[in-house]
PDB file of N, CA, C and O in Angstrom:
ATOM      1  N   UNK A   1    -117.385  83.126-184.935  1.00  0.00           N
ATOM      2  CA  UNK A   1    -115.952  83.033-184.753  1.00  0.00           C
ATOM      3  C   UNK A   1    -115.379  82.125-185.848  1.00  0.00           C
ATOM      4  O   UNK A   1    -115.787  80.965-185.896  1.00  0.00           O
ATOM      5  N   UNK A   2    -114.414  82.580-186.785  1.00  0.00           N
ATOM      6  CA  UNK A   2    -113.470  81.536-187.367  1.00  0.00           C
ATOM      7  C   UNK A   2    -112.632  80.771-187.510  1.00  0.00           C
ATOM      8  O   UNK A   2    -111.700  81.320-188.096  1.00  0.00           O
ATOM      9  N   UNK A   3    -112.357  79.403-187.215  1.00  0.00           N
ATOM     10  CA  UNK A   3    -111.036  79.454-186.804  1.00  0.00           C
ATOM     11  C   UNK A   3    -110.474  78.891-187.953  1.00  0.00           C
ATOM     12  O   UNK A   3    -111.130  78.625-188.959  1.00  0.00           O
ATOM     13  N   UNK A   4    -108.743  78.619-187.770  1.00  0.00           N
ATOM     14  CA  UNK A   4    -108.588  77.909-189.196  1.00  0.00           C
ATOM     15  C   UNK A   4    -107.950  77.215-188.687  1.00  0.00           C
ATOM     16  O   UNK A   4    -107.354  77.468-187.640  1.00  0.00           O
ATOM     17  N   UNK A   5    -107.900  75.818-189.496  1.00  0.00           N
ATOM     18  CA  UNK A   5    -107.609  74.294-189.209  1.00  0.00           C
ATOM     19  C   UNK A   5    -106.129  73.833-190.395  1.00  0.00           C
ATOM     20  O   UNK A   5    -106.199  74.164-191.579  1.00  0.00           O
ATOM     21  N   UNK A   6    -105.338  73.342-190.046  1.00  0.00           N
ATOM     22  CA  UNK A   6    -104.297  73.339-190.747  1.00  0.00           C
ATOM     23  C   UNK A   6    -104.295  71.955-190.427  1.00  0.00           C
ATOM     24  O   UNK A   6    -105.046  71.372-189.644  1.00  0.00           O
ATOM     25  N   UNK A   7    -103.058  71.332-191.349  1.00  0.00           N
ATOM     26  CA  UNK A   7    -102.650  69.892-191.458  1.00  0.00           C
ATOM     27  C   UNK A   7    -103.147  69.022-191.575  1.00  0.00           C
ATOM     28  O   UNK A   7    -102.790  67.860-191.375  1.00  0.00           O
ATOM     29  N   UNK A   8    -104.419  69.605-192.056  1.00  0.00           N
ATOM     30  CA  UNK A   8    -105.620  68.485-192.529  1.00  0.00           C
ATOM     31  C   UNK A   8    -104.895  67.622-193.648  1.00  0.00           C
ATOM     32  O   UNK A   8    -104.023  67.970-194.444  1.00  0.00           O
ATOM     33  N   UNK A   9    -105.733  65.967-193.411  1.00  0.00           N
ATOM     34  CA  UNK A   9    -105.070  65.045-194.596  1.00  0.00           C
ATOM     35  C   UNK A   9    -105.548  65.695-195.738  1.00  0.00           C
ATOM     36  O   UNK A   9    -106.596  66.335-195.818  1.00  0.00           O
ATOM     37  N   UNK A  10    -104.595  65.467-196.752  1.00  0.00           N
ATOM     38  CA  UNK A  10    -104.755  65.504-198.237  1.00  0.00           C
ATOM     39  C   UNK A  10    -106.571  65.181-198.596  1.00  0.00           C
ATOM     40  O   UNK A  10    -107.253  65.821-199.395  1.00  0.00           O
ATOM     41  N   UNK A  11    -106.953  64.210-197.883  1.00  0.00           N
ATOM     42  CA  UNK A  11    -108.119  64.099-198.678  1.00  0.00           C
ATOM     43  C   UNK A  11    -109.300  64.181-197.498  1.00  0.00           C
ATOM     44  O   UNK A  11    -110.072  63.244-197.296  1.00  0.00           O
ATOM     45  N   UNK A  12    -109.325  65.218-196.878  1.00  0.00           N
ATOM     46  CA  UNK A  12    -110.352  66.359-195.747  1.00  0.00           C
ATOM     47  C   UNK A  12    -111.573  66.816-196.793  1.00  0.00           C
ATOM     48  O   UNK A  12    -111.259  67.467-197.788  1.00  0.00           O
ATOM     49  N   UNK A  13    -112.205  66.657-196.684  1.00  0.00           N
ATOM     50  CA  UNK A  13    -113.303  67.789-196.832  1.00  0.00           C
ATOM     51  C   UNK A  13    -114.173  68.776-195.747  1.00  0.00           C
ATOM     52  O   UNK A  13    -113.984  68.704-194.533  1.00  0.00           O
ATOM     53  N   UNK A  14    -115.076  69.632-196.320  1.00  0.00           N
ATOM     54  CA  UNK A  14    -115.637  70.930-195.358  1.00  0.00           C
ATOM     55  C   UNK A  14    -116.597  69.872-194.952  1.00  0.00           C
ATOM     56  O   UNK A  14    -117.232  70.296-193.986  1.00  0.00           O
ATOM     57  N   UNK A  15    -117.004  68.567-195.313  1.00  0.00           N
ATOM     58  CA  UNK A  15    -117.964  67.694-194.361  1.00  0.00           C
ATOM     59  C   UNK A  15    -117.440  67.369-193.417  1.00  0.00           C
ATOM     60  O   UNK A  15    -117.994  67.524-192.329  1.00  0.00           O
ATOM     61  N   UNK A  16    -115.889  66.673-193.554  1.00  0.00           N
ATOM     62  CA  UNK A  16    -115.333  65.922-192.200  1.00  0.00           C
ATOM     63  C   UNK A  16    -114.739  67.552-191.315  1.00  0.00           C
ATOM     64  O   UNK A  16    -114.367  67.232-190.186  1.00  0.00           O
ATOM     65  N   UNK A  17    -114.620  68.694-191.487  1.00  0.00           N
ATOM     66  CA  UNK A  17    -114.287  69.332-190.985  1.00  0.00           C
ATOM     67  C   UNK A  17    -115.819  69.642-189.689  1.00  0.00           C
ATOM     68  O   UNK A  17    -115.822  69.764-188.464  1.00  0.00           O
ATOM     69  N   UNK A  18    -117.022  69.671-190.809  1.00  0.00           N
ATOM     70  CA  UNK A  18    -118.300  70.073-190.012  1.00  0.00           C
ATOM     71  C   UNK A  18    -118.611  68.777-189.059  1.00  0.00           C
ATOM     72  O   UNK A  18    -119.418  68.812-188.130  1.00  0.00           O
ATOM     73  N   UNK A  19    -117.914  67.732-189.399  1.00  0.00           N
ATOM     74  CA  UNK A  19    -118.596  66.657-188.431  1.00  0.00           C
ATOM     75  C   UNK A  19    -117.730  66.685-187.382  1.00  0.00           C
ATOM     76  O   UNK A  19    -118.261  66.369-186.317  1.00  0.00           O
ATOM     77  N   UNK A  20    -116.152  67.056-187.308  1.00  0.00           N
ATOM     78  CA  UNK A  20    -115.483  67.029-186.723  1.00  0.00           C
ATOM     79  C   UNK A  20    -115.511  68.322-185.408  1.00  0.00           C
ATOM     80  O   UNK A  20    -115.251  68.152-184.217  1.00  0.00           O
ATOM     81  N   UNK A  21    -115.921  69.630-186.115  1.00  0.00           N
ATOM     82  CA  UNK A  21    -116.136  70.675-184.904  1.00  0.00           C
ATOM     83  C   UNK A  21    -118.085  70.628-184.281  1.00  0.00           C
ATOM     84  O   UNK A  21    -118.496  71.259-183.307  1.00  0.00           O
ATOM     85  N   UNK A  22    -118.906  69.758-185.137  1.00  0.00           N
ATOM     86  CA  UNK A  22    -119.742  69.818-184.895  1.00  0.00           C
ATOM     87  C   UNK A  22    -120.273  68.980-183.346  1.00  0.00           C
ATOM     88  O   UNK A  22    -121.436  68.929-182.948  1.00  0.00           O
ATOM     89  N   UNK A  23    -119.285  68.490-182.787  1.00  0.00           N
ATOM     90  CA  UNK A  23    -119.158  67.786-181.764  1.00  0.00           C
ATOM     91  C   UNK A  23    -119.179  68.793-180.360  1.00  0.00           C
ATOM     92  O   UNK A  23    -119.414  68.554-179.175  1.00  0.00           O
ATOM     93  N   UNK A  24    -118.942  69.597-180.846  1.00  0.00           N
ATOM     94  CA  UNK A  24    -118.516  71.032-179.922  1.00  0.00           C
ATOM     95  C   UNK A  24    -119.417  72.067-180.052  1.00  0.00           C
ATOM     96  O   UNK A  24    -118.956  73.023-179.428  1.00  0.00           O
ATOM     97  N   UNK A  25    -120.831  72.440-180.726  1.00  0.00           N
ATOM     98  CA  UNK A  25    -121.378  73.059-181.026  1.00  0.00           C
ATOM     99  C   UNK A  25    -121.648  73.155-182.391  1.00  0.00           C
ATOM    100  O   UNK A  25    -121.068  72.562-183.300  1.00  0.00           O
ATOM    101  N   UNK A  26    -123.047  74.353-182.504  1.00  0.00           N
ATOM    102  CA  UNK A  26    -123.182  74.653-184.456  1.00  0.00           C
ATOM    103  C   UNK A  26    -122.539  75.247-185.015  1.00  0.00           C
ATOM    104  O   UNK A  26    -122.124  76.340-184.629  1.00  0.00           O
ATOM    105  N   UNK A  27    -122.251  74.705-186.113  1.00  0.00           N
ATOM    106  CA  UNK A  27    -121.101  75.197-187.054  1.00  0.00           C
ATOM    107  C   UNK A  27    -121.739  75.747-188.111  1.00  0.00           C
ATOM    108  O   UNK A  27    -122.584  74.984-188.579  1.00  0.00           O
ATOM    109  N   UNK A  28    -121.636  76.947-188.742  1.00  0.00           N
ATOM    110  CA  UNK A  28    -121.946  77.709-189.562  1.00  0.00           C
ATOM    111  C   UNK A  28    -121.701  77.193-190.798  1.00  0.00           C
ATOM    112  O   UNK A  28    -122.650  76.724-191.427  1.00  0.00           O
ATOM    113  N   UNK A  29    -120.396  77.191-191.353  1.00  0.00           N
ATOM    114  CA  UNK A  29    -119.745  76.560-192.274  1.00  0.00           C
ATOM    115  C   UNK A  29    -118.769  76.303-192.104  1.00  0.00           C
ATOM    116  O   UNK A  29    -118.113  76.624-191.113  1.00  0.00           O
ATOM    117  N   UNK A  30    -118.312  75.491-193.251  1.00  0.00           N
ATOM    118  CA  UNK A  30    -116.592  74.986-192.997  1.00  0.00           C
ATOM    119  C   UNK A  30    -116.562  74.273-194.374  1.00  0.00           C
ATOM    120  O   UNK A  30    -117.308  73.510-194.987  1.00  0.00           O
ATOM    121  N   UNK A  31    -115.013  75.038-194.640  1.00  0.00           N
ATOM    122  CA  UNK A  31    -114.651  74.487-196.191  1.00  0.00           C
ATOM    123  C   UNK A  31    -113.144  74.081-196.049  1.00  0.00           C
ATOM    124  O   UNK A  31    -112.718  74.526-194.983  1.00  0.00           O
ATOM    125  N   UNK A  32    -112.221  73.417-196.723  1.00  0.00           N
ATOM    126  CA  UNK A  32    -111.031  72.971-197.006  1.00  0.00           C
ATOM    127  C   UNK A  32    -110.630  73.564-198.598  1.00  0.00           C
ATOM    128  O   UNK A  32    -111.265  73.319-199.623  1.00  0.00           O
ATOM    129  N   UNK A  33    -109.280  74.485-198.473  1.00  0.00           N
ATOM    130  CA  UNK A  33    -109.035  75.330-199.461  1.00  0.00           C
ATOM    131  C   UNK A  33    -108.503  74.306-200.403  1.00  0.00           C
ATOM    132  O   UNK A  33    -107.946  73.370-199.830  1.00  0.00           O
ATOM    133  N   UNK A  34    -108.533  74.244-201.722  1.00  0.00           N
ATOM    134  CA  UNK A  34    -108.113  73.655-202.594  1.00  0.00           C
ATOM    135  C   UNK A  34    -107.454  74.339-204.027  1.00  0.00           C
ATOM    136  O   UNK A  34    -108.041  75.291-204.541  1.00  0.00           O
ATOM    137  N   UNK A  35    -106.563  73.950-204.459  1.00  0.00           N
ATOM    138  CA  UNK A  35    -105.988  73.908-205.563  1.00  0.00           C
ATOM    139  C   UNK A  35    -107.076  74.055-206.693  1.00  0.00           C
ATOM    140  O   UNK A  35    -107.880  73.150-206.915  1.00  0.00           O
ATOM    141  N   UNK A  36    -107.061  75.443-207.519  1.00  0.00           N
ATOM    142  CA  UNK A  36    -107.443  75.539-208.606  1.00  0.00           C
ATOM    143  C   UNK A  36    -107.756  74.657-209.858  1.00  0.00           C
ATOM    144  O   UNK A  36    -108.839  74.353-210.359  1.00  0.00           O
ATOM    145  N   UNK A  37    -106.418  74.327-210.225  1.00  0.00           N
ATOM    146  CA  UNK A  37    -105.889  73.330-211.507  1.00  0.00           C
ATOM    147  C   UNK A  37    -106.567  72.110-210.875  1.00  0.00           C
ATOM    148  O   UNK A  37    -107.621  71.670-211.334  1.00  0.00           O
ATOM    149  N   UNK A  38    -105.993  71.606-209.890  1.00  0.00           N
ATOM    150  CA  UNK A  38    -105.837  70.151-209.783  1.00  0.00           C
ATOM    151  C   UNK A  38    -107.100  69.627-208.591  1.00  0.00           C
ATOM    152  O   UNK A  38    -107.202  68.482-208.150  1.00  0.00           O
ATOM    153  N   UNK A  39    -107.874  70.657-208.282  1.00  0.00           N
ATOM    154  CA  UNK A  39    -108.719  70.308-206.953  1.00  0.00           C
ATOM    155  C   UNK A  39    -108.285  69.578-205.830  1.00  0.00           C
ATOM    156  O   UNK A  39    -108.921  69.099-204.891  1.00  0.00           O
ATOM    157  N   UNK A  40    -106.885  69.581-206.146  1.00  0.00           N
ATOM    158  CA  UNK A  40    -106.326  68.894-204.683  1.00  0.00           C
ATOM    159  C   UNK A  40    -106.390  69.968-203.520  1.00  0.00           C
ATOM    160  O   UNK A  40    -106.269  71.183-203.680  1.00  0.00           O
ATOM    161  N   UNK A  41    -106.627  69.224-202.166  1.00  0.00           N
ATOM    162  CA  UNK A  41    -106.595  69.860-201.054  1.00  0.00           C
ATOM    163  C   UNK A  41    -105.280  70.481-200.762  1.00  0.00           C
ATOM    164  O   UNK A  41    -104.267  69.899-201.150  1.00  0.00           O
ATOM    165  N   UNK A  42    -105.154  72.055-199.858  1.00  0.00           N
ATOM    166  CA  UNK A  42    -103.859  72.774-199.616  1.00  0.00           C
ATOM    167  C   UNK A  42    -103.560  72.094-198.412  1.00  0.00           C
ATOM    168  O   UNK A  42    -102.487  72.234-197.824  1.00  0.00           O
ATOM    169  N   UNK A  43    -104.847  71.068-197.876  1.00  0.00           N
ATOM    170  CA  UNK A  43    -103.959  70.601-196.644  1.00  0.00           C
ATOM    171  C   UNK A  43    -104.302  71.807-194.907  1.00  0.00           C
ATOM    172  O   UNK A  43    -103.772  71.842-193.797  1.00  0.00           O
ATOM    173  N   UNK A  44    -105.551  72.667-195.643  1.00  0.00           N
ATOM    174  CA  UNK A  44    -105.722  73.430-194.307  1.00  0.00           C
ATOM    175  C   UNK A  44    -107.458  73.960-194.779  1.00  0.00           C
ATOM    176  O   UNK A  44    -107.949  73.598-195.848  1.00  0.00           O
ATOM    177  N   UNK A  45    -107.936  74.524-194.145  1.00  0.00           N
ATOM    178  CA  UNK A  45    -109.387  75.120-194.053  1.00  0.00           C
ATOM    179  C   UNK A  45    -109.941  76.440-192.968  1.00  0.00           C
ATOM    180  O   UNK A  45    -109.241  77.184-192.282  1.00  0.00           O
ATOM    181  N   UNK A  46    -111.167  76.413-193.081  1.00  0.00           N
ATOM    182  CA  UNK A  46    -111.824  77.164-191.994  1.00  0.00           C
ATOM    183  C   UNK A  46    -112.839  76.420-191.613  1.00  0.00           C
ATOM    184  O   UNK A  46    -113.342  75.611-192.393  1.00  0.00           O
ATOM    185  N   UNK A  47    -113.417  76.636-189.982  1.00  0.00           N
ATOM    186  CA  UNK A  47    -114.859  76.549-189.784  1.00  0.00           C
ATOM    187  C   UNK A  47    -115.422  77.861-188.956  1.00  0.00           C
ATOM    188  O   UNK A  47    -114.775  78.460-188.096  1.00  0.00           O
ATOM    189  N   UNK A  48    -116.390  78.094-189.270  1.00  0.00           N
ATOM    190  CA  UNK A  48    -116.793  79.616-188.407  1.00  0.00           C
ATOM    191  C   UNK A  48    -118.456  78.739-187.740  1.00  0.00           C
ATOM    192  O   UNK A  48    -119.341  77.975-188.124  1.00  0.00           O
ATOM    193  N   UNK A  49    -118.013  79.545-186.501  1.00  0.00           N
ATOM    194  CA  UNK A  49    -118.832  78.418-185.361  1.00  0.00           C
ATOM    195  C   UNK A  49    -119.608  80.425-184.479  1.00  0.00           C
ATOM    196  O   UNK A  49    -118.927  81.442-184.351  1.00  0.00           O
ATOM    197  N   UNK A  50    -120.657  80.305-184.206  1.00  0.00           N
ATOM    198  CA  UNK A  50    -121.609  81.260-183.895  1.00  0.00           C
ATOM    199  C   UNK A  50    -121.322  81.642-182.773  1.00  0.00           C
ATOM    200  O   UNK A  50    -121.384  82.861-182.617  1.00  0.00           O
ATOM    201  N   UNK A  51    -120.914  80.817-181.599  1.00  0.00           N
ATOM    202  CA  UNK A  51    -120.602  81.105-180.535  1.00  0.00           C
ATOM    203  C   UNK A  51    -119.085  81.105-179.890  1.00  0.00           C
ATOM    204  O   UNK A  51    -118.243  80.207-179.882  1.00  0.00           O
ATOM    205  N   UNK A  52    -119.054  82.108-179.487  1.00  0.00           N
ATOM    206  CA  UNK A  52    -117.188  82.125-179.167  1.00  0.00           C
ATOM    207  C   UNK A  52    -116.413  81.236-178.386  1.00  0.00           C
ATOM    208  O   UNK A  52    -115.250  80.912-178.627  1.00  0.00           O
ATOM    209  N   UNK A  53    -117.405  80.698-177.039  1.00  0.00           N
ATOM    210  CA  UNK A  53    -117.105  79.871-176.129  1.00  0.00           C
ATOM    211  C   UNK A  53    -117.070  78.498-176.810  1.00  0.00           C
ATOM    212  O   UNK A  53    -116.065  77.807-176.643  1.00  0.00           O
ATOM    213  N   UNK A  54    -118.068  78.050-177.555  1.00  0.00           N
ATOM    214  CA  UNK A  54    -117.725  76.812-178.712  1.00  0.00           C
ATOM    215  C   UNK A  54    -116.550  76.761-179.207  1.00  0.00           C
ATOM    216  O   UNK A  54    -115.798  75.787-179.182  1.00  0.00           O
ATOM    217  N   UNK A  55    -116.356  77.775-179.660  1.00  0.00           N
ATOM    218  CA  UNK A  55    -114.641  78.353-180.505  1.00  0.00           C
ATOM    219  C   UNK A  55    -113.439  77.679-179.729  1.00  0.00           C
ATOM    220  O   UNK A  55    -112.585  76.847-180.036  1.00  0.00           O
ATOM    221  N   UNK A  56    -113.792  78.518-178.405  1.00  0.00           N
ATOM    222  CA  UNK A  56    -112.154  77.889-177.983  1.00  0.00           C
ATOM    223  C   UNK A  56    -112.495  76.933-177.113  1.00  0.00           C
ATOM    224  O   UNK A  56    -111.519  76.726-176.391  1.00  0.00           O
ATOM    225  N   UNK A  57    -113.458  76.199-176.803  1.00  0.00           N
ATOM    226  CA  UNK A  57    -113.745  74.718-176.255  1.00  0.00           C
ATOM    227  C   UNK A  57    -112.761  74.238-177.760  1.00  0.00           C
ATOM    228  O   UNK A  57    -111.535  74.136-177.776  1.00  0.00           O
ATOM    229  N   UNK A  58    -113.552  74.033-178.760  1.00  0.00           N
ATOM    230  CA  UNK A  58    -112.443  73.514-179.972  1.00  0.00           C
ATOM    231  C   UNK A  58    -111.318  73.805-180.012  1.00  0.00           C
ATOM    232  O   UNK A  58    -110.422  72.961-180.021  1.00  0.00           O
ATOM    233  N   UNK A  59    -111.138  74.962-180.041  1.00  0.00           N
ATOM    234  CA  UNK A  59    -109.186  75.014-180.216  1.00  0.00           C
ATOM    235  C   UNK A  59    -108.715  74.327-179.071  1.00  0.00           C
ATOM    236  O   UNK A  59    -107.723  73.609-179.194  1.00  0.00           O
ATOM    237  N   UNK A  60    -109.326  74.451-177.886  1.00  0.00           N
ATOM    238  CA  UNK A  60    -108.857  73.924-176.951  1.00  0.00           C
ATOM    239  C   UNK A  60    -107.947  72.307-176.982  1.00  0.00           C
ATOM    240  O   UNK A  60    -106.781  71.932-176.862  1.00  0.00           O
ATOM    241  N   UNK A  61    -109.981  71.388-177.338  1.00  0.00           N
ATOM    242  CA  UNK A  61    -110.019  70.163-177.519  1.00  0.00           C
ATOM    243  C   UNK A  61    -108.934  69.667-178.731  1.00  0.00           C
ATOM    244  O   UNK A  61    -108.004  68.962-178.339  1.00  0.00           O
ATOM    245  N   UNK A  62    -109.001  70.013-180.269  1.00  0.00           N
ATOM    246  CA  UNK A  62    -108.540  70.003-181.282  1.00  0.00           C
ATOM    247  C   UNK A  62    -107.060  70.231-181.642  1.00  0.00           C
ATOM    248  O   UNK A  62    -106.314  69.558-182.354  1.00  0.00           O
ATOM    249  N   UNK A  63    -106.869  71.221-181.042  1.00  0.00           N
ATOM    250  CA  UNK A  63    -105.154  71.912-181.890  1.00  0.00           C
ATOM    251  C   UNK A  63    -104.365  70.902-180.789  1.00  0.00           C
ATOM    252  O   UNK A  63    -104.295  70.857-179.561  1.00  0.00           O
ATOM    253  N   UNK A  64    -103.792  70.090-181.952  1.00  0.00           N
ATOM    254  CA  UNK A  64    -102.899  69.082-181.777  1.00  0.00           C
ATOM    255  C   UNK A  64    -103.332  67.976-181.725  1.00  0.00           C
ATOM    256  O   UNK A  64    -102.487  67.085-181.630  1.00  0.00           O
ATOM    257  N   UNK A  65    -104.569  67.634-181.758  1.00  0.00           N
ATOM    258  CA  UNK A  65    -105.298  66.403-181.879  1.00  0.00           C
ATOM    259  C   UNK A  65    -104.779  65.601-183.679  1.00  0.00           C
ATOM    260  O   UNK A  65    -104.745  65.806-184.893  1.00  0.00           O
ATOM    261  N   UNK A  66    -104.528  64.798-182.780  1.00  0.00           N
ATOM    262  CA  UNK A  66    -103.840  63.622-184.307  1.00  0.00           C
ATOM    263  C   UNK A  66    -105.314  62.992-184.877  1.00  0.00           C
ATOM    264  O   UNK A  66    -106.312  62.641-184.249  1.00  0.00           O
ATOM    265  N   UNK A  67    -105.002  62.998-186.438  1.00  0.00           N
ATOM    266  CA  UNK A  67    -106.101  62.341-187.261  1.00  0.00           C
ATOM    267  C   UNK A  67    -105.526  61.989-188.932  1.00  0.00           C
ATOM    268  O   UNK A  67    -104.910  62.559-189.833  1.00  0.00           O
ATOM    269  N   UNK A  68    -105.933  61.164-188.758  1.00  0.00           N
ATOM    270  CA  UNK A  68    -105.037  60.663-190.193  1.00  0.00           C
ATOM    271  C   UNK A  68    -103.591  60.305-189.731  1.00  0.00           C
ATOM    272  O   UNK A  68    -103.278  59.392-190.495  1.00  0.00           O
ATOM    273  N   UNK A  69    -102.594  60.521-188.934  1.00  0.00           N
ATOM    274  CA  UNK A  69    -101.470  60.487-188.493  1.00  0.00           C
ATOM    275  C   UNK A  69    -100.824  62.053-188.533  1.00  0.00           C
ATOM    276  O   UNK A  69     -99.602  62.197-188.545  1.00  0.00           O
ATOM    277  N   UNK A  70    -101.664  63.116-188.550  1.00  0.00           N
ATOM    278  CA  UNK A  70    -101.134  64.239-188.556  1.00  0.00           C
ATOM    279  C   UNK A  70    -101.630  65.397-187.429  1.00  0.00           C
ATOM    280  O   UNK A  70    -102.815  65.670-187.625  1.00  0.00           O
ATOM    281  N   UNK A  71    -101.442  65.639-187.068  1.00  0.00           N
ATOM    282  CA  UNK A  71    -101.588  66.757-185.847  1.00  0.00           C
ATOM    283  C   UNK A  71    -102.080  67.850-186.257  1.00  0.00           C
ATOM    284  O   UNK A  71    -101.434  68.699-186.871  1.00  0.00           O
ATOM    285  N   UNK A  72    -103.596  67.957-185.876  1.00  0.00           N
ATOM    286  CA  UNK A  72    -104.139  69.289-186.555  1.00  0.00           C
ATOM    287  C   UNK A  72    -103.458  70.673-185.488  1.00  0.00           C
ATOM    288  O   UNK A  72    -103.181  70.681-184.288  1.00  0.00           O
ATOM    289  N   UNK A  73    -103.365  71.716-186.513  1.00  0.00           N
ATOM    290  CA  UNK A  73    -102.823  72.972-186.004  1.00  0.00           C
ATOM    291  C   UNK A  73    -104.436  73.558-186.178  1.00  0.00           C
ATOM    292  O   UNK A  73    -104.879  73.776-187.306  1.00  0.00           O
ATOM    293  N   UNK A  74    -105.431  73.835-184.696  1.00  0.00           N
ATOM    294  CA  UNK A  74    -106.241  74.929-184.585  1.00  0.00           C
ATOM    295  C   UNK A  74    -105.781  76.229-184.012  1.00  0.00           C
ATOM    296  O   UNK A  74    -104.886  76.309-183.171  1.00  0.00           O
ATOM    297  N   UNK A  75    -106.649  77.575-184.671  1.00  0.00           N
ATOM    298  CA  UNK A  75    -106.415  78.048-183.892  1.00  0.00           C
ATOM    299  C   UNK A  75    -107.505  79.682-184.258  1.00  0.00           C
ATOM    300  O   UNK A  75    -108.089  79.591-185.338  1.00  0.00           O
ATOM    301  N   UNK A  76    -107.714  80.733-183.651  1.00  0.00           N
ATOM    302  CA  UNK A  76    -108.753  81.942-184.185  1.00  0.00           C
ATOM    303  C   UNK A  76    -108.096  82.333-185.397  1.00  0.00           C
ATOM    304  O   UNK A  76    -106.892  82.582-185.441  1.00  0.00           O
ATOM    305  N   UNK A  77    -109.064  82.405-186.630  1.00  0.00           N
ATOM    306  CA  UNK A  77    -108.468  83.188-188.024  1.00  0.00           C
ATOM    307  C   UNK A  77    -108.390  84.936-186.953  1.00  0.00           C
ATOM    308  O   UNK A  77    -108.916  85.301-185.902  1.00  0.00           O
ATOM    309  N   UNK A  78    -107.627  85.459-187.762  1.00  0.00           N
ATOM    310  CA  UNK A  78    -107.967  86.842-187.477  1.00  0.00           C
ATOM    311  C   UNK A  78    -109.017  87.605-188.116  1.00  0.00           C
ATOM    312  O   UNK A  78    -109.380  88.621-187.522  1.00  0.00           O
ATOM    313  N   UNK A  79    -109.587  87.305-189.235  1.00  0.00           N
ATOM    314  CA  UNK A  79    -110.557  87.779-190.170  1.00  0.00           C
ATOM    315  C   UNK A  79    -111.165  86.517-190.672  1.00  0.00           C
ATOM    316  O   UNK A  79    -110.736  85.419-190.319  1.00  0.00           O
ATOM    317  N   UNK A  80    -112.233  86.677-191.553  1.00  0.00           N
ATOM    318  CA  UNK A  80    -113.080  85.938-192.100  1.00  0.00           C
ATOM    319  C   UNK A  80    -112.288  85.835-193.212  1.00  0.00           C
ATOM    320  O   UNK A  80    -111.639  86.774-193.670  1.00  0.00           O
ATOM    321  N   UNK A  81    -112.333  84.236-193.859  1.00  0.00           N
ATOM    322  CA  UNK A  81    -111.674  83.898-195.203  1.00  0.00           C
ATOM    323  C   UNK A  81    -112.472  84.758-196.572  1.00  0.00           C
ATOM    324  O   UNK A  81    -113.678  84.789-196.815  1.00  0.00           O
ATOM    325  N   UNK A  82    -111.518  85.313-197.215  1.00  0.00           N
ATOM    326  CA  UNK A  82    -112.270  86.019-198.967  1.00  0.00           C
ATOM    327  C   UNK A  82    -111.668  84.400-199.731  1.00  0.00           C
ATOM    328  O   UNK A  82    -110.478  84.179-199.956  1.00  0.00           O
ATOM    329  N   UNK A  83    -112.837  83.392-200.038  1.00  0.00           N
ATOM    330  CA  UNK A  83    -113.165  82.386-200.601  1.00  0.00           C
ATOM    331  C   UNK A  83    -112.418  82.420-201.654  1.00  0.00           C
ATOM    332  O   UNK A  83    -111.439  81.677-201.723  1.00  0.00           O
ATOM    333  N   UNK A  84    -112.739  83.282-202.661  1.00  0.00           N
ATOM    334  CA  UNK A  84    -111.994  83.325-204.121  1.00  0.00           C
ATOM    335  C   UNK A  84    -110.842  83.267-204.128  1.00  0.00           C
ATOM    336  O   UNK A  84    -110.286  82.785-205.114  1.00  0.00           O
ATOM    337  N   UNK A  85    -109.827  83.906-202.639  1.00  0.00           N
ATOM    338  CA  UNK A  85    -108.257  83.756-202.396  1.00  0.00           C
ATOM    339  C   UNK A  85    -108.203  82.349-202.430  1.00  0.00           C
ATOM    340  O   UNK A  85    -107.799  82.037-203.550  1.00  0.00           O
ATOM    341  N   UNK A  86    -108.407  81.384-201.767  1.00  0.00           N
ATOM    342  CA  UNK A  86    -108.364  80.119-201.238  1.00  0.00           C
ATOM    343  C   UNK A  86    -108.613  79.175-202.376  1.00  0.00           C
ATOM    344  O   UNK A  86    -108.288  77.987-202.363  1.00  0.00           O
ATOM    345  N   UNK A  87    -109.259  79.841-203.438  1.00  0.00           N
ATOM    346  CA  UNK A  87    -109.310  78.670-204.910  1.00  0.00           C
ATOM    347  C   UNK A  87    -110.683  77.750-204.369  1.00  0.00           C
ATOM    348  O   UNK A  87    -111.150  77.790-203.231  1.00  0.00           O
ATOM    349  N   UNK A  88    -111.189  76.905-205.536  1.00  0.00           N
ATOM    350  CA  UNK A  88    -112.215  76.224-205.166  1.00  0.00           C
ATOM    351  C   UNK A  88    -111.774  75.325-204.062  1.00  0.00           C
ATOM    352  O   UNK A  88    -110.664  74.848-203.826  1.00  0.00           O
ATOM    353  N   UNK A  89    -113.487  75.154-203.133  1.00  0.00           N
ATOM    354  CA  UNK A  89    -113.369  74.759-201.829  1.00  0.00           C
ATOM    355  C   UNK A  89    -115.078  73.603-201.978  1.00  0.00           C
ATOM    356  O   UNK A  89    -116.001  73.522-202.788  1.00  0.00           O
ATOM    357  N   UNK A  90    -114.717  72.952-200.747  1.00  0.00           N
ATOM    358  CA  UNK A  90    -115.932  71.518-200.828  1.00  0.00           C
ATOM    359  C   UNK A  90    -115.852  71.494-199.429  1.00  0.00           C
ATOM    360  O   UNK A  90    -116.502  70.669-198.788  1.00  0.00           O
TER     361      UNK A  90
END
């Protein structure tokens, strides 16, 4: 299952994303989309988690959970992210 994570701080990575849903089950992967030019973060990501019930235990727990002072928006991608759209990712 994928979900995607929005309003991540400026300076998120796909580690604090994996440590962050990894609390809830195994996480497959998880990256934070970034800016081409400048490798700055867009400020949102994915994590794709194996089991569905893990999935929305997280969206559950997560979407709206404050971190950094910002309120993450979780919630199911509808499809799997095409990486190369999203620009380099960490």
């Amino acid at each position: 299952m994928w979900l995607y994570v929005g309003n991540l701080a400026y300076g998120a990575s796909g580690a604090d994303l994996r440590n962050l849903f990894s609390r809830y089950g195994a996480v497959d992967s998880a990256f934070v989309a970034r800016e081409l030019r400048t490798g700055r973060s867009k400020d949102y990501g994915f994590v794709s988690l194996a089991d569905p019930k893990v999935g929305s235990a997280a969206i559950t727990a997560l979407n709206g959970h404050e971190i950094a002072g910002r309120a993450l928006a979780v919630g199911a991608a509808s499809a799997p992210p095409d990486h190369a759209r999203y620009g380099a990712f960490r």
